[in-house]
C-alpha positions in Angstrom: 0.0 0.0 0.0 1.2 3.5 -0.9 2.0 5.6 2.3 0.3 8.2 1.4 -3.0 6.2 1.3 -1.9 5.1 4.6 -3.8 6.0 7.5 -1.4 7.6 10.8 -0.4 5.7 13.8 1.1 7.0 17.1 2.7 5.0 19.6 3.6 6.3 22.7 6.2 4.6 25.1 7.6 6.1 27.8 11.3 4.1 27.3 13.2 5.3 24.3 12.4 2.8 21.8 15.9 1.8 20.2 17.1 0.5 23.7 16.8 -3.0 22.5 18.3 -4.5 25.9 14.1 -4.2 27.1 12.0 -7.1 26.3 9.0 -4.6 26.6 10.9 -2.6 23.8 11.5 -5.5 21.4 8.3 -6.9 21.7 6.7 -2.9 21.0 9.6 -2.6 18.2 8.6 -6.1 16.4 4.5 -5.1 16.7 4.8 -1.7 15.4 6.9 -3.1 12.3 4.2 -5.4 11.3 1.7 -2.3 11.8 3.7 -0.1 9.6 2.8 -2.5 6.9 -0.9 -1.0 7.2 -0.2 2.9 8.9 2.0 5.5 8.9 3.3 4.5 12.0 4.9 7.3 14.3 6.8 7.2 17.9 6.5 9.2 20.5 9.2 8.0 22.9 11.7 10.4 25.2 13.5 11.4 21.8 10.7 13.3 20.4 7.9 12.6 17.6 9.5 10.8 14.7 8.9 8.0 12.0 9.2 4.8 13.3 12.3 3.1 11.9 13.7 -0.5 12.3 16.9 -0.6 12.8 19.2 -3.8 13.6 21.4 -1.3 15.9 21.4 -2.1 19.6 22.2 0.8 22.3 21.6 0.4 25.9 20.7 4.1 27.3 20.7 4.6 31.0 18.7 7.6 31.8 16.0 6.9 34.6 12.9 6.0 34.6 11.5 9.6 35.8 13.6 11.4 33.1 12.4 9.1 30.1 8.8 10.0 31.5 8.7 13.7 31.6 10.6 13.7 27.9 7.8 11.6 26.5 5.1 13.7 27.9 6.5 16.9 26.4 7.1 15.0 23.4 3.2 14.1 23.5 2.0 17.3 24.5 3.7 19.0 21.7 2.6 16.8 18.8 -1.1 17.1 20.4 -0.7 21.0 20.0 0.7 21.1 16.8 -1.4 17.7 15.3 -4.8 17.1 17.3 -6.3 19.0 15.1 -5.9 17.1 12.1 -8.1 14.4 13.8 -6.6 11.5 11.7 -4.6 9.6 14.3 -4.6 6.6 16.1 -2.9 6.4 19.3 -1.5 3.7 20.7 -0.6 4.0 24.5 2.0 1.9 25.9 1.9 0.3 29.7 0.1 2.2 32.5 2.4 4.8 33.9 2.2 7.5 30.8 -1.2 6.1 29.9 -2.8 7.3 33.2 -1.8 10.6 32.0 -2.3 10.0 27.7 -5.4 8.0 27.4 -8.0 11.5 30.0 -6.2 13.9 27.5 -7.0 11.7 24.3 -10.7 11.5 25.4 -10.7 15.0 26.2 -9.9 15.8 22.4 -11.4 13.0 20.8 -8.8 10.8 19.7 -9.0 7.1 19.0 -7.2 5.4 22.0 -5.7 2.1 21.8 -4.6 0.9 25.3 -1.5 -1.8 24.9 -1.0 -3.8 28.4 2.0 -6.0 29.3 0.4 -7.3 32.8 -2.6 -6.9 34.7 -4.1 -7.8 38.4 -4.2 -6.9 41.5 -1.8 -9.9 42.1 0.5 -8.4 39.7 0.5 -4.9 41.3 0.5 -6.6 45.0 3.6 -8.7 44.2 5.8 -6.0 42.4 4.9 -2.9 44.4 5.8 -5.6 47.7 9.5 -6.7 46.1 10.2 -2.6 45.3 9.5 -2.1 49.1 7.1 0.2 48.3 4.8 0.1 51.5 1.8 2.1 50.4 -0.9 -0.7 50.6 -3.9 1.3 48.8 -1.4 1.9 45.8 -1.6 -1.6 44.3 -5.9 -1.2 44.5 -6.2 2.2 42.7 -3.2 1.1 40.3 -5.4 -1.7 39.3 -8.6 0.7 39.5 -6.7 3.4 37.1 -5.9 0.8 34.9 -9.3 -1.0 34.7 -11.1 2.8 34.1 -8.4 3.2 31.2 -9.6 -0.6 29.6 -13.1 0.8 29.5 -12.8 3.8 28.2 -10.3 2.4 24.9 -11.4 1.5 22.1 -9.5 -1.6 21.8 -7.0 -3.1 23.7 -3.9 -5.3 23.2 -1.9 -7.7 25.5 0.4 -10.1 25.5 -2.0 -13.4 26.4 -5.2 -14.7 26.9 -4.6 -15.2 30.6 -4.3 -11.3 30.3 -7.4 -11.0 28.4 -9.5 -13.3 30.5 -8.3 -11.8 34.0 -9.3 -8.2 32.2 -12.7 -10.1 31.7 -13.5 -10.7 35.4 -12.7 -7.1 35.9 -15.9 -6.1 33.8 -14.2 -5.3 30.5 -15.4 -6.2 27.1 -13.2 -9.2 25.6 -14.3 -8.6 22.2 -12.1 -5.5 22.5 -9.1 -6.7 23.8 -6.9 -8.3 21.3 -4.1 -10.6 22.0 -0.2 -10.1 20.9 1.8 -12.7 22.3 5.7 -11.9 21.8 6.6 -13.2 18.5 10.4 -14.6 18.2 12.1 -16.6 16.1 14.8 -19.2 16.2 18.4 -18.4 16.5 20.7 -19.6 14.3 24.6 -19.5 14.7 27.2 -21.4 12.6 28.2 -24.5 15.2 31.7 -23.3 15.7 30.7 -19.4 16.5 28.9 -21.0 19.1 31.8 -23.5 20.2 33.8 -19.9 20.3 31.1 -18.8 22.5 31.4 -21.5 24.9 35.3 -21.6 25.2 35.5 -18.1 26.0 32.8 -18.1 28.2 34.3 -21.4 30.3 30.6 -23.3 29.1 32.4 -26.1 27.2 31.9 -29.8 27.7 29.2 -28.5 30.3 25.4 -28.3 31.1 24.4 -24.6 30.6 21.8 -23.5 32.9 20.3 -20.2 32.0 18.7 -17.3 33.5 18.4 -14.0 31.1 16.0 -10.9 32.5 16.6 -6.9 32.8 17.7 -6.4 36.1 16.1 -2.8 36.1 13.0 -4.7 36.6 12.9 -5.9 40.3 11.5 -9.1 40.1 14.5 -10.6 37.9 16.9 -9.1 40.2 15.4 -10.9 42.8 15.0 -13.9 40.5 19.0 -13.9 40.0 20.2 -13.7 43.7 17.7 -16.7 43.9 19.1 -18.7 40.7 22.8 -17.4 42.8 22.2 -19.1 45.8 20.4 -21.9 43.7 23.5 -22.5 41.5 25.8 -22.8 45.1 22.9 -25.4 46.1 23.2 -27.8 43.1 27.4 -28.0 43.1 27.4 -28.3 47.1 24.3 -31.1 47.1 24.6 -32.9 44.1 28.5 -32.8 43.9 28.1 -31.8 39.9 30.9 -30.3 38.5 29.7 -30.5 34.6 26.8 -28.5 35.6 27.7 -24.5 34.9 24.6 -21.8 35.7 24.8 -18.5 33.6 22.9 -14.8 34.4 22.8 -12.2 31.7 21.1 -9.2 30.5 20.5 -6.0 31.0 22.5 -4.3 34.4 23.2 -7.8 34.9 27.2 -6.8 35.2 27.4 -5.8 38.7 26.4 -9.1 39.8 29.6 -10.4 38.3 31.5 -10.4 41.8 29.2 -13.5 42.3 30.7 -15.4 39.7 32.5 -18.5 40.4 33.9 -22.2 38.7 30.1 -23.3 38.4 28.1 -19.5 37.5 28.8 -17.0 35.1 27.4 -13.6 35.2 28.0 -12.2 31.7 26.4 -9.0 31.9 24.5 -7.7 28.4 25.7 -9.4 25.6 24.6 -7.7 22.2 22.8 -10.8 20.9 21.7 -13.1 23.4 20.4 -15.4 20.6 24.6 -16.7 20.8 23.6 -17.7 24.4 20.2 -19.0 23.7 22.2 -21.3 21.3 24.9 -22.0 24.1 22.7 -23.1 26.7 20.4 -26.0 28.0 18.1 -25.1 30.2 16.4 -22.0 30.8 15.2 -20.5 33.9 12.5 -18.2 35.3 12.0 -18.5 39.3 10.1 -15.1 39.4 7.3 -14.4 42.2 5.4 -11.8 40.2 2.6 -12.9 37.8 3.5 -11.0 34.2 1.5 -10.7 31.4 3.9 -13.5 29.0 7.2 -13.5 29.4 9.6 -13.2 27.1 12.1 -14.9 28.4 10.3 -18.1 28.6 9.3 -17.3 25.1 12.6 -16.9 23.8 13.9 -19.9 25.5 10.8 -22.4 24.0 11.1 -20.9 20.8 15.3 -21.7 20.7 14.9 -25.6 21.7 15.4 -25.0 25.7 13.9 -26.8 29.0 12.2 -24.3 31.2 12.0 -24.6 34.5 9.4 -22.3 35.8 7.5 -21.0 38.9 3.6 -20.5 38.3 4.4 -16.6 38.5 7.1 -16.8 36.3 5.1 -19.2 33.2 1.9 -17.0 33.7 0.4 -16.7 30.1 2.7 -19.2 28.4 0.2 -21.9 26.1 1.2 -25.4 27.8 3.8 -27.3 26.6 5.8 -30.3 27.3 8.9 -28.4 27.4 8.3 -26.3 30.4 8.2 -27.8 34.1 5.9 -25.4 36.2 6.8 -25.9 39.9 7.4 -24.0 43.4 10.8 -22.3 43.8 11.5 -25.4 46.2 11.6 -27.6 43.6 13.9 -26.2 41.3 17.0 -28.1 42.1 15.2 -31.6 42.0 13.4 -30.5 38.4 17.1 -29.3 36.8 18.7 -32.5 38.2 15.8 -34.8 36.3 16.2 -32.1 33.2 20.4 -32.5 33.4 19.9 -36.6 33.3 17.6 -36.1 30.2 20.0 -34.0 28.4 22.8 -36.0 29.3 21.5 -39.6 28.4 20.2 -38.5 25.1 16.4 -38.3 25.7 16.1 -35.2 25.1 16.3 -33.7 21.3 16.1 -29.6 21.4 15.6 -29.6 17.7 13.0 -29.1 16.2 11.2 -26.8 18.9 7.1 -28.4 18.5 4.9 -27.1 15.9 2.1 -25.7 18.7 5.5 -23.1 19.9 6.8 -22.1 16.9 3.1 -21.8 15.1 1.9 -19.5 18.4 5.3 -17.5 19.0 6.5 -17.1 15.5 3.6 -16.3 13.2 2.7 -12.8 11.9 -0.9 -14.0 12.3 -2.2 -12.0 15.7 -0.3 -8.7 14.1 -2.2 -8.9 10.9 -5.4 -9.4 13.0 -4.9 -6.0 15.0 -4.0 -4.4 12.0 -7.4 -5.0 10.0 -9.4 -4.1 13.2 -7.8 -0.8 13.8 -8.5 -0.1 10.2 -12.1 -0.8 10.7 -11.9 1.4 13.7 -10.8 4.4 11.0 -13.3 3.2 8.7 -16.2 3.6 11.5 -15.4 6.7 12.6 -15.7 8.0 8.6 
């Protein structure tokens, strides 16, 4: 389709968009650039108002949370004085901190809001708000309560699962609107001896590679790590394995690396973690905060890995025979069964089953949204 028969997009995101060390990013990144197929897509992100452009570069950008905030909204406010009166836009709002303050002002003028959620729940907002030490006990309820009003009053909304969609049901909001977007990833492939490389200068050779990859500016995978550190300590000291080797990665995951010893690796970022995807095992995710999907998980199912998982921590993943759901106390027993599979043979990572790769790596739930918001423009015509 010819752009300029295109009808506008905005997205608004209050993280600057080409930080692609954020799975919330990459998973915004990857549905915006099946939506720019169908719209002029647009960003409004703590850079400014620009055309939304894919690009393959990864930076990792530092400024805080309150600064990236107050950028956006200027950003927003000035493309609503200088645009809103064109009238042709759909917005796309992005997670509930700027979309508290986006989605009134929208109404207020009359523009089409679409609401996108990464998690929902009063368990969700109890859980996190209670590993931030944030004591303020009414904050999780009118959290929930802001975001619930903000479900209603959008014209559609998108998130990451159908356990999302179906809590937002008991909550009193329409599930023909909500529309569901579940991270789409793809296979990494490496030639064999870039990944040997990997592994020799890592110290992962000849071993069992036990992984746990998260963005330790999000509390609950910080906690998660010091948990898979004190797990990894556990397995050597009980089970007397020396060809086992844990590894932590990701984002601010560098000043952990005092904790790394002869059996865990802290690598910090790494600028494609598909290399370690390729390099490892077994993938973990012992987090005690119920998320929308994660993406971790995703990425591990979707690259041939065992998942070891807390119910928190798998919340929204489709059920699979790859993934072991159990309670932080059964970790250790569940990796030693996993370790014996791998190691006897009975265990084949490739191919990954068709019911991951045909819900995970499909352009089908993009397409969807697409033609939906375009009947949403043809409606209001």
């Amino acid at each position: 389709m010819n752009d300029s028969n295109k009808d506008t997009l905005i997205v608004i995101f209050h993280r600057n968009l080409s930080d692609t060390h954020r799975g919330q990013g990459v998973y915004l990144r990857r549905l915006i650039y099946l939506l720019n197929q169908y719209f002029n897509t647009y960003v409004i992100d703590p850079t400014g108002f620009h055309k939304f452009i894919l690009s393959d570069e990864r930076s990792n950008l530092d400024s805080s949370f309150f600064t990236d905030f107050k950028k956006t909204f200027l950003a927003f406010f000035r493309w609503l004085i200088t645009e809103r009166r064109k009238k042709n836009s759909i917005v796309i709002s992005e997670d509930l901190y700027i979309s508290i303050f986006v989605v009134p002002i929208c109404i207020l003028f009359k523009i089409q809001i679409i609401y996108r959620s990464s998690d929902f729940g009063l368990e969700y907002r109890g859980n996190l708000f209670r590993q931030m030490g944030i004591k303020l006990k009414p904050l999780p309820f009118v959290m929930n309560l802001a975001e619930t009003f903000i479900c209603k009053v959008s014209s559609r909304i998108i998130v990451p699962s159908s356990d999302v969609r179906n809590l937002m049901i008991k909550y009193g909001i329409t599930g023909e609107k909500i529309d569901i977007y579940p991270h789409k990833s793809y296979k990494s492939v490496f030639p064999p001896e870039d990944i040997q490389r990997f592994k020799q200068e890592n110290g992962l050779l000849n071993k069992t590679v036990i992984a746990f990859i998260g963005n330790m500016d999000y509390t609950p995978n910080l906690e998660a790590a010091y948990f898979v550190i004190k797990l990894a300590a556990k397995h050597v000291e009980r089970l007397q394995d020396s060809k086992v080797i844990y590894v932590i990665a990701g984002r601010k995951s560098y000043f952990l690396k005092n904790y790394s010893t002869d059996f865990l690796r802290v690598l910090g970022e790494i600028n494609d973690i598909g290399i370690l995807l390729n390099a490892s095992d077994i993938g973990l995710n012992p987090s005690l905060v119920p998320g929308g999907a994660s993406i971790k998980i995703i990425e591990y199912l979707v690259n041939g890995l065992l998942v070891v998982s807390t119910r928190e921590g798998s919340n929204g993943i489709i059920p699979n025979d790859r993934m072991i759901v159990c309670s932080r106390e059964e970790f250790l027993e569940r990796i030693k069964n996993l370790v014996e599979l791998i190691r006897n043979g009975s265990f084949k990572r490739d191919p990954v089953p068709a019911e991951i790769t045909d819900y995970y790596s499909t352009d089908k739930w993009g397409i969807e949204i697409a033609k939906k918001l375009q009947q949403l423009k043809q409606q209001k015509r």
